[in-house]
C-alpha positions in Angstrom: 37.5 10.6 53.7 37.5 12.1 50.1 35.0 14.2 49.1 33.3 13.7 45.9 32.3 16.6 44.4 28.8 16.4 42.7 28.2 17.5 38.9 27.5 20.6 37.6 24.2 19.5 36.4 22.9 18.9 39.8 21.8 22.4 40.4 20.0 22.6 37.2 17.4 19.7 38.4 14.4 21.2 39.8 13.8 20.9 43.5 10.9 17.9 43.3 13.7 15.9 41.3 16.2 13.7 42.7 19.2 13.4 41.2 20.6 10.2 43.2 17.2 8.1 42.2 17.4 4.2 42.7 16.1 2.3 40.1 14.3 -0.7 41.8 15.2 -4.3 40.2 11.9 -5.6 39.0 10.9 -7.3 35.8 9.1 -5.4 33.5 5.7 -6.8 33.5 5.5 -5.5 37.2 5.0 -2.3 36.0 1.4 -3.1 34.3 0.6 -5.2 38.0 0.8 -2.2 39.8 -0.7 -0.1 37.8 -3.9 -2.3 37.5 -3.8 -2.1 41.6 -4.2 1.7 41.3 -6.1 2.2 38.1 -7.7 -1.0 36.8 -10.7 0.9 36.2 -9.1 3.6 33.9 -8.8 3.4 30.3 -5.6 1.9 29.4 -5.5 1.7 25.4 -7.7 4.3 22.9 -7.6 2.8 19.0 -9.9 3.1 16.3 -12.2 4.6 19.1 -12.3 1.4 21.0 -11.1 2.3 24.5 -10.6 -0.4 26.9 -9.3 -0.4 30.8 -6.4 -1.5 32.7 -8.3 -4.0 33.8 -9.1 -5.6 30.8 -5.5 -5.3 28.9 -4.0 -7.1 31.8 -6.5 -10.1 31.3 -5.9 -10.3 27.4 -2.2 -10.2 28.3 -2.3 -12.9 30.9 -4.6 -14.9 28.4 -1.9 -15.0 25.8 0.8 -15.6 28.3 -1.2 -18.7 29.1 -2.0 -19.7 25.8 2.1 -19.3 24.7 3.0 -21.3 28.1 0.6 -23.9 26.9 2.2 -23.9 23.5 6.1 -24.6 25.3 6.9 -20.7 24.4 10.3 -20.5 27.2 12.1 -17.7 28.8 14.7 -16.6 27.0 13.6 -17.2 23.5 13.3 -14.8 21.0 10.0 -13.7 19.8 9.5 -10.7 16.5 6.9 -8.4 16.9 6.1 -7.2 13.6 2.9 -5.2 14.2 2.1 -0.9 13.2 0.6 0.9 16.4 -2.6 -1.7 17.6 -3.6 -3.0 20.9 -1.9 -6.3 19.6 1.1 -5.1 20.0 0.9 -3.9 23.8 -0.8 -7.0 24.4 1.6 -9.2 23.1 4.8 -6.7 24.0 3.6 -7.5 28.0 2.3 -11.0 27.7 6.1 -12.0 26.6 8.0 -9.7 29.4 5.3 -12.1 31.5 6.8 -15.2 30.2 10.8 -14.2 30.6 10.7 -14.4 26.6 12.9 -11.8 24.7 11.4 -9.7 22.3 12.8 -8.5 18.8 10.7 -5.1 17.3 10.5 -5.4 13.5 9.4 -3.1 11.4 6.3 -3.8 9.8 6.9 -2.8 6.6 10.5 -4.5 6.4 11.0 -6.6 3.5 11.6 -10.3 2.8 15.4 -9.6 2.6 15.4 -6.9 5.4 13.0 -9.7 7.8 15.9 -12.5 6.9 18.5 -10.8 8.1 17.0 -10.0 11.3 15.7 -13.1 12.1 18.9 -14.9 11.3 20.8 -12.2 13.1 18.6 -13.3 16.7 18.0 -16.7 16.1 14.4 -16.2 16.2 12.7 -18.6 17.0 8.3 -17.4 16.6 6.9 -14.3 15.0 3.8 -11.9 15.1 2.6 -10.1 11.9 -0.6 -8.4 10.6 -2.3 -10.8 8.1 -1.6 -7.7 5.8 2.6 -9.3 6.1 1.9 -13.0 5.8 2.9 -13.0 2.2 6.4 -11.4 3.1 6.3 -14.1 6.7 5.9 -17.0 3.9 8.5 -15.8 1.7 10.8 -15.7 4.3 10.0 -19.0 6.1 11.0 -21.1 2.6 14.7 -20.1 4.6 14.2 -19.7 8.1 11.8 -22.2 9.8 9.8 -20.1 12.7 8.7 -22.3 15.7 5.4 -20.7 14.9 3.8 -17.7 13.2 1.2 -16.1 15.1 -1.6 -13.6 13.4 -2.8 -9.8 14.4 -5.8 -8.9 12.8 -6.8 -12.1 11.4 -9.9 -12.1 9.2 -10.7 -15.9 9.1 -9.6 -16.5 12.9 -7.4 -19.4 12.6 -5.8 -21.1 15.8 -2.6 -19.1 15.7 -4.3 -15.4 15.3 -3.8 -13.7 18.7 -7.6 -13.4 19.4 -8.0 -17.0 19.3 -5.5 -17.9 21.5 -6.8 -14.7 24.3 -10.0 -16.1 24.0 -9.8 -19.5 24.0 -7.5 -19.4 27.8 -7.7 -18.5 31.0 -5.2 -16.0 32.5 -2.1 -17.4 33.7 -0.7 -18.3 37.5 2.3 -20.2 36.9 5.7 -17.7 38.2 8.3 -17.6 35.7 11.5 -16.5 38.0 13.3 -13.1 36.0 16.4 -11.7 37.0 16.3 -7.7 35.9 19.7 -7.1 35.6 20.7 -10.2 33.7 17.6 -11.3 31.5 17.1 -9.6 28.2 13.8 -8.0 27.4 14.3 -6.4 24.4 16.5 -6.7 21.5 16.3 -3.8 20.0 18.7 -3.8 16.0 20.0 -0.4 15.7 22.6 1.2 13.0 20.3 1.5 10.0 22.4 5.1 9.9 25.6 3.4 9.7 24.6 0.6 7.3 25.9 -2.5 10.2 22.8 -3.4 11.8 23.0 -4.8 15.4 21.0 -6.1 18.4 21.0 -4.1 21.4 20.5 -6.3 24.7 18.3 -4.1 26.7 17.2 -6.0 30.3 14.5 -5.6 32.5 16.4 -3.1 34.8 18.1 -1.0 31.6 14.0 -0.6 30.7 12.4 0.1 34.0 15.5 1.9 34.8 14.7 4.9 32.0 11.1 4.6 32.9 11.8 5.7 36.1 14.2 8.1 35.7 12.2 9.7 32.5 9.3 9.7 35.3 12.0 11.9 37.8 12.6 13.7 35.4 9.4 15.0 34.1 9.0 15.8 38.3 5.2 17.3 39.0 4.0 17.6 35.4 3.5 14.5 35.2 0.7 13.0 37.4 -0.1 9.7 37.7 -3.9 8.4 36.5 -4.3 11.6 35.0 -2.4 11.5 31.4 -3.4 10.5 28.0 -0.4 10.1 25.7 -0.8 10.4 22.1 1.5 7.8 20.4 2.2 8.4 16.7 5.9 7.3 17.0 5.3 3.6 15.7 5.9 1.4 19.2 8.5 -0.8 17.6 10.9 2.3 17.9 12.8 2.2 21.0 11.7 6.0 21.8 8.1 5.5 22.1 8.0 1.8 23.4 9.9 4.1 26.6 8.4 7.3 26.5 4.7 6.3 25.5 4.6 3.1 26.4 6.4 1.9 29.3 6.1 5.2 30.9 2.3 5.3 29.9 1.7 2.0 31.4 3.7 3.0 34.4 2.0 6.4 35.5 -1.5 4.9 34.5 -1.9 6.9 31.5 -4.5 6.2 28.2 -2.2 5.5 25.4 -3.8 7.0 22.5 -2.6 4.9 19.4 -1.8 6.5 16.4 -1.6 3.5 13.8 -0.4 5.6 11.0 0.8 9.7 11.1 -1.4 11.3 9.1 -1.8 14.7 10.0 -5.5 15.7 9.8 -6.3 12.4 11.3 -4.0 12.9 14.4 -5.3 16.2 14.4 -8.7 15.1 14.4 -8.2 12.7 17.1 -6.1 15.4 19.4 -9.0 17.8 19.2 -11.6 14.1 20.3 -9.2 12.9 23.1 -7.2 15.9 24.2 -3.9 14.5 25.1 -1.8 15.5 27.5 1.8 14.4 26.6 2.9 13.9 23.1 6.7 12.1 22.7 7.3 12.8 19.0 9.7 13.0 16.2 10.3 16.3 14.0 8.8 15.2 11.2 5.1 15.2 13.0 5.9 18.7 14.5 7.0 20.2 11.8 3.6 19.0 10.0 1.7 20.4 13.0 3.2 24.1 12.0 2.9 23.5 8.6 -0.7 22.7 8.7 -2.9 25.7 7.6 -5.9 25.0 9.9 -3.5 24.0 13.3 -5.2 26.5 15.6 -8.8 24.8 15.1 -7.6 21.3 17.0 -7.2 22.8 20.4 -3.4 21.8 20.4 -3.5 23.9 24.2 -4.6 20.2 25.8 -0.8 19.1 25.4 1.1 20.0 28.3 4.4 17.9 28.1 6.2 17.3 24.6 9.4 16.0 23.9 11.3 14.8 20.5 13.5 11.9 19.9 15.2 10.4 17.2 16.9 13.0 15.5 17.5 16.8 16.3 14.9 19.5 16.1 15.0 22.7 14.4 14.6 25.6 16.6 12.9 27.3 14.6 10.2 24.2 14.6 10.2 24.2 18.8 9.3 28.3 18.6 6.5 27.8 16.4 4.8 24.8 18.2 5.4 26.1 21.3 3.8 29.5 20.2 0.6 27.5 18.6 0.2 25.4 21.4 2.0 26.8 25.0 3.4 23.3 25.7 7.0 23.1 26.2 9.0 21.1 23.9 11.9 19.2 26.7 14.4 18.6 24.1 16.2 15.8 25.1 19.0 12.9 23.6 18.6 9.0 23.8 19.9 6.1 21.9 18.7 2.9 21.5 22.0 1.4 23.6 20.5 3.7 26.3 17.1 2.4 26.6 17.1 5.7 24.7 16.7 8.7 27.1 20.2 10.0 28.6 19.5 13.6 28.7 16.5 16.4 28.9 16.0 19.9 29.1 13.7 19.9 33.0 10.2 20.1 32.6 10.2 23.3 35.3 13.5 24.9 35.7 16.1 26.0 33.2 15.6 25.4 29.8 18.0 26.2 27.2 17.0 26.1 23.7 18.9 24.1 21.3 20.6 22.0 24.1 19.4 18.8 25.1 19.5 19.4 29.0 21.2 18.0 31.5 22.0 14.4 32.3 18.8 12.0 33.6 19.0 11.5 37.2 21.0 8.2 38.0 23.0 8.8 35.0 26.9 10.2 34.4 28.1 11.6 31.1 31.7 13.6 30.2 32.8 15.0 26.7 36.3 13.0 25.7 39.0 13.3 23.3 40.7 10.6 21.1 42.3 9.9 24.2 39.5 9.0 25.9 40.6 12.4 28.3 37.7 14.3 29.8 37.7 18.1 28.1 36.7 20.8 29.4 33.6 23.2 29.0 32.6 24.2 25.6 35.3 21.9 24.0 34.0 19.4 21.3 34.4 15.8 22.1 32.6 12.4 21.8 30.2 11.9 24.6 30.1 8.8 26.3 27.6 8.1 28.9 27.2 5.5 32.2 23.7 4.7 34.1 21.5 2.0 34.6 19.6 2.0 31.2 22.8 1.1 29.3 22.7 -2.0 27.1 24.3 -5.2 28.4 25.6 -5.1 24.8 24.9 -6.1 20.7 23.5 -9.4 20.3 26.3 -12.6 19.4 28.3 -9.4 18.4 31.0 -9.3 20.8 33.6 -6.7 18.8 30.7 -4.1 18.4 29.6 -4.7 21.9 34.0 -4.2 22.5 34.0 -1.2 20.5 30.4 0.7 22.2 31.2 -0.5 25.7 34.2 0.2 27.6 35.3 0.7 31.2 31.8 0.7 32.1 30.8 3.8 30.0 28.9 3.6 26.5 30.7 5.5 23.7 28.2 7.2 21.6 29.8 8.5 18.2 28.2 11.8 19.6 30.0 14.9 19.1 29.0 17.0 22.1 29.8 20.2 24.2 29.2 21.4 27.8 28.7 24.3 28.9 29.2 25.9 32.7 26.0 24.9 34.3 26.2 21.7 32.9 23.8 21.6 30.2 24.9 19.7 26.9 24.4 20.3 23.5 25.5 17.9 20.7 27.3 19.1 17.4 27.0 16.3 15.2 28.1 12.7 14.5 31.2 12.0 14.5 30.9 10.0 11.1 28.8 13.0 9.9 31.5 16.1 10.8 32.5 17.3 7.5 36.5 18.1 7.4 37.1 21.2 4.7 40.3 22.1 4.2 41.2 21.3 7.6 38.4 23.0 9.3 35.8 20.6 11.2 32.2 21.6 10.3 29.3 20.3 12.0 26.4 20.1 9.8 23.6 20.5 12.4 24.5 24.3 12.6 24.2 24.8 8.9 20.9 23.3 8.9 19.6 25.4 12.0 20.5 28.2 9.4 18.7 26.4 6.8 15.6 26.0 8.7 15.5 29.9 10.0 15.0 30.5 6.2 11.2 31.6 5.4 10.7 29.1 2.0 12.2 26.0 3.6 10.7 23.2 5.3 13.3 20.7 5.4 17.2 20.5 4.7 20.1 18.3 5.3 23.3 19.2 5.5 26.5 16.3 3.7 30.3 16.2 3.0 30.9 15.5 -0.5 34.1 14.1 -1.3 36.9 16.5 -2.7 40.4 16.3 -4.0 41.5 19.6 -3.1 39.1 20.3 -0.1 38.7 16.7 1.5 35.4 17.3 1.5 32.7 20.0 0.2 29.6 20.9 2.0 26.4 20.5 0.1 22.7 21.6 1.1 20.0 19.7 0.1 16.8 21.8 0.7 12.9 20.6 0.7 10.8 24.0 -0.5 7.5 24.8 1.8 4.1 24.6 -0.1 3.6 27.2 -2.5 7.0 28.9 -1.6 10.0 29.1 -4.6 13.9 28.9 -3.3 16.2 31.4 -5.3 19.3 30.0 -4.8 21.4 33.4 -5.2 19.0 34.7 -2.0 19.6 31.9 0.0 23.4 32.0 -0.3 23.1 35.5 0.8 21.3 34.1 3.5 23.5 32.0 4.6 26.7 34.2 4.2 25.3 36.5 6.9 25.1 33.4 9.3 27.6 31.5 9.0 31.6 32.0 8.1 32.5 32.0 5.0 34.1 28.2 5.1 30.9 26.9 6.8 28.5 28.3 4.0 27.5 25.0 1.4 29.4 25.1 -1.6 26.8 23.2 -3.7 22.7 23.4 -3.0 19.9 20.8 -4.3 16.4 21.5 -4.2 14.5 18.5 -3.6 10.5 17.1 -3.4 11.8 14.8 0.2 14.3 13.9 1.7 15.2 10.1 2.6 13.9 8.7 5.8 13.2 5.7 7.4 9.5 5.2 8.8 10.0 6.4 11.9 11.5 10.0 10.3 15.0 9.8 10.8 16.9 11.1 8.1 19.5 9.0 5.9 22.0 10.6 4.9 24.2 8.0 3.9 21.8 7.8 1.2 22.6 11.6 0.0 26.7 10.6 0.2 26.2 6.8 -1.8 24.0 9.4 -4.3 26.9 11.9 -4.5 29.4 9.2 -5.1 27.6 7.6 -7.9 27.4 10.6 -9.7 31.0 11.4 -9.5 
């Protein structure tokens, strides 16, 4: 019999982790049964100052499941959730996975045009919005019909506002059959980076699959019944409906919602609740450093942080990390990938600047353009296999073609290994900038960037070039009070970097474009760039 020799990564997992986990096949909403079982008494949901227990969210959910069910809501049709961070939206969010109904996240402050295109994208078929939206929800229902628009936050109460319906039912017993591995959950639109939006089909197993493994992962750090997560990523982000919610639900934690980030509020609320695990994005942590007054709020309660959707400076982890002791897991996730693929362990090897080793349950290589496995420290695209992979892009089967092949999801990630089998991503593949026939990976300029002591922010493009191909240009967001000399800063980043990798042009700007949940678009900087020219 052959022998199959295991990965490199495997020694890196700590010993309380297990690297072969088994995901079970159960629907999602089983996840909130069991944990009632264990901790119905415990406070599920903090927001606004309102907490209420496990207990109680799982009758409002199976009151709206009944109430929907009444109304001839069926598995397998598509329902929006429009809503910020609220109890609505976790309510809602479970009381469809009860039903077998699929649900689309939306962001809340999309507009008419942005709205349209979703909901004729996934064949929508009902929608829940904040009253605050209706306006927008009208605008767009002079051109697609909804089956029915229901209300969050309703101020006069009509029959279609949420409350009505939970308090007008009783909880539902009627079994809806759901098979994990082939019904859709979520569909989750992805590829505002690229400018081609699309629907990624995540099913019951791809979502309770990263829950689980995300659980593994963070091994004995974690403790069941004893967390309180603060969640400031907005839910309808595919990172913190996993990591805060799904895995809050799951290890009985109190989900601290955050409806908006702002950053003395948060703070305020961190030093009232003390939370435990924090799953942010680098904008909030690089306001947590920033903040002049940071080590009043007793940030010390946090024991587990990690960041998602898009790199973070290291300069940013050293900082928290020093203000608070918590240890930043840097990780990688996509929202094909339910997101998380990879972490740095919560106890065990940690190597700044990578983002860990491979989830357990979950295989990854570094390829070339012949879809060849390199070796160590070679750059590559990554491409990635496991059981929180999409089952593909919504009615979009030559992008599902393109992402999905042989059973392994190509990322557009350029990415290295190293011996122990830690990984550490270099850039986007659209984003590597090609200068004179050298490849440049923008993420190491901006590591640069960040080490400087006047700058808060940067972003690192290729601009266009008829002798180069392309030039690199640094655009750079000043810290409070602080002036950047550009002459200095070249300087800077002549002792860094070689010469070809140092910008050629520099912009100092106010902000950077971002989308709401942080992520930087720089497509926006290139179409800026191009106009000009």
């Amino acid at each position: 019999m052959k022998h199959v020799q295991e990965p490199r990564w495997y020694k890196a997992y700590p010993p309380e982790v297990n690297p072969n986990i088994v995901c079970p096949e159960v629907p999602l909403y089983s996840l909130l049964e069991r944990t009632v079982e264990k901790f119905g008494s415990r406070t599920a949901i903090i927001a606004e100052d309102r907490p209420f227990s496990y207990e109680e969210f799982k009758d409002k959910v199976d009151r709206l499941a009944a109430a929907w069910d009444a109304m001839g809501l069926r598995k397998g049709e598509r329902i929006g959730l429009m809503l910020p961070n609220h109890p609505d939206y976790m309510i809602a969010y479970y009381a469809a996975m009860r039903l077998g109904l699929i649900v689309v996240q939306i962001n809340p402050r999309y507009t008419a045009r942005e709205l349209l295109h979703i909901a004729s994208d996934a064949n929508m078929n009902y929608l829940i919005a904040e009253q605050d939206n209706l306006k927008t929800v009208h605008q767009v229902n002079e051109m697609y019909k909804f089956g029915h628009v229901f209300v969050s936050g309703s101020k006069d109460d009509p029959p279609q506002s949420l409350d009505f319906l939970i308090r007008n039912s009783t909880p539902i017993t009627r079994e809806i059959p759901i098979s994990p591995r082939d019904d859709v959950a979520v569909i989750q639109y992805t590829g505002g980076t690229t400018g081609k939006m699309k629907g990624a089909m995540l099913t019951h197993f791809n979502l309770v699959a990263n829950v689980f493994q995300s659980k593994e992962m963070y091994g004995n750090k974690m403790q069941a019944g004893q967390e309180v997560v603060l969640t400031a990523t907005p839910l309808y982000h595919v990172y913190a409906m996993t990591s805060a919610m799904n895995l809050g639900v799951y290890v009985g934690a109190s989900i601290l919602l955050i409806k908006k980030f702002q950053v003395d509020d948060v703070l305020e609320k961190i030093k009232k609740y003390q939370p435990t695990f924090f799953p942010g994005v680098p904008g909030m942590y690089n306001a947590f450093v920033n903040h002049p007054d940071v080590e009043s709020y007793g940030l010390d309660c946090l024991k587990i942080c990690s960041s998602g959707s898009a790199p973070l400076p290291i300069e940013i982890i050293r900082r928290f990390e020093g203000l608070t002791g918590a240890i930043i897991g840097e990780g990688f996730g996509l929202t094909e990938a339910s997101p998380s693929t990879h972490r740095n362990p919560a106890s065990g090897v940690r190597k700044v600047g990578s983002i860990g080793i491979p989830l357990p349950g979950t295989d990854c290589k570094v390829v070339d353009e012949d879809h060849k496995e390199l070796p160590e420290h070679s750059v590559g695209e990554l491409i990635i296999k496991g059981p929180q992979i999409m089952k593909g892009y919504f009615q979009n089967e030559e992008e599902t073609n393109q992402a999905l092949r042989n059973g392994w999801l190509y990322t557009g990630d350029l990415a290295m290994s190293d011996e122990e089998g830690y990984f550490y991503i270099v850039g986007r593949k659209k984003e590597m900038i090609i200068n004179g026939g050298f490849n440049i990976y923008p993420q190491e300029i901006e590591s640069v960037l960040y080490d400087h002591p006047d700058i808060l922010e940067s972003a690192v493009v290729g601009i266009p070039d008829p002798d180069q191909g392309e030039v690199v240009k640094a655009y750079v967001v000043p810290k409070a009070g602080h002036t950047i000399e550009l002459e200095e800063l070249k300087g800077h980043c002549y002792r860094n970097l070689t010469h070809y990798k140092v910008p050629k042009q520099y912009e100092i700007c106010a902000e950077l474009p971002r989308n709401t949940v942080g992520k930087l678009l720089k497509r926006k900087l290139v179409e800026q760039e191009k106009k000009k020219q």
